[in-house]
C-alpha positions as CSV (number, residue, x, y, z in Angstrom):
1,X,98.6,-129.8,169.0
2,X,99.6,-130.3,165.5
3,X,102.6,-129.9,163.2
4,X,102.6,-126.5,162.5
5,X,101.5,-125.5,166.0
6,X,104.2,-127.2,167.4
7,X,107.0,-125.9,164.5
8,X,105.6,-122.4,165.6
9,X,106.4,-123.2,169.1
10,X,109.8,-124.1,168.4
11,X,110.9,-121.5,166.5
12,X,109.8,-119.4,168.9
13,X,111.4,-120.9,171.3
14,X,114.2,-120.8,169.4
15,X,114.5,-117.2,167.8
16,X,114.4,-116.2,171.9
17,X,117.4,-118.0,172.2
18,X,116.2,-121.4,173.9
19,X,116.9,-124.8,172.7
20,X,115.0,-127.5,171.7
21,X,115.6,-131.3,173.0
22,X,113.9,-134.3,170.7
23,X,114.5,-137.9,172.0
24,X,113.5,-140.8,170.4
25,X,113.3,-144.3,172.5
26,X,117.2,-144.8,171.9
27,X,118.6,-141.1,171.2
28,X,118.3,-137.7,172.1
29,X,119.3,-134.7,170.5
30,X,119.9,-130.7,171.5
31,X,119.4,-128.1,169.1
32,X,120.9,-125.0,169.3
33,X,119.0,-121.7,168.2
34,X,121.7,-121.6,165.1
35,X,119.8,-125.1,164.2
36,X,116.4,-123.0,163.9
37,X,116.1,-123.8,159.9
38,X,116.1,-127.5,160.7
39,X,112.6,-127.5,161.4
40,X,109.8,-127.3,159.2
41,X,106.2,-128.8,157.9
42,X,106.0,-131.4,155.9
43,X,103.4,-131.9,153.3
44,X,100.6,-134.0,155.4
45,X,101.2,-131.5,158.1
46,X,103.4,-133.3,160.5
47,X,106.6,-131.9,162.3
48,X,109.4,-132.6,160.8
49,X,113.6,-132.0,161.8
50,X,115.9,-132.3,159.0
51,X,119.0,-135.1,160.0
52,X,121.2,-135.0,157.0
53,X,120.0,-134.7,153.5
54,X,116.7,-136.3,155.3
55,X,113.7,-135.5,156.9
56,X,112.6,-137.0,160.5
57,X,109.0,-137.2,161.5
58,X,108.7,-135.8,165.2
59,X,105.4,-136.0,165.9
60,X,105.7,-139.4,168.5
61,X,109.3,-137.8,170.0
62,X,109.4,-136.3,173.5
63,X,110.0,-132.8,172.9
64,X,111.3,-130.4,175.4
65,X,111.9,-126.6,175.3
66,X,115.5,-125.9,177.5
67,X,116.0,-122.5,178.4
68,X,119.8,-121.3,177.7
């Protein structure tokens, strides 16, 4: 699947009102449909979730759709 395949799923997911969970090795994150705009494409393609002014490449995260 690639990045924008995978941003599509989200925001689906999210505009139905489901969250999204990212973890990395050390932290894990819920996002709230209200969160929806922090995802996006980035340039190369890749997945990305804004933290801060910044942009995080998801693509190696474990990413799981939560149902409210």
């Amino acid at each position: 699947m690639n990045g924008t395949e995978l941003i599509n799923k989200i925001t689906e997911h999210m505009s139905r009102g489901g969250s999204v969970q990212i973890s990395t090795y050390t932290k894990s994150t819920i996002y709230a449909p209200k969160y929806i705009n922090m995802f996006k494409v980035g340039a190369d393609g890749s997945p990305l979730v804004q933290r801060g002014k910044n942009w995080d490449d998801i693509r190696y995260c474990s990413i799981r759709l939560l149902n409210s």
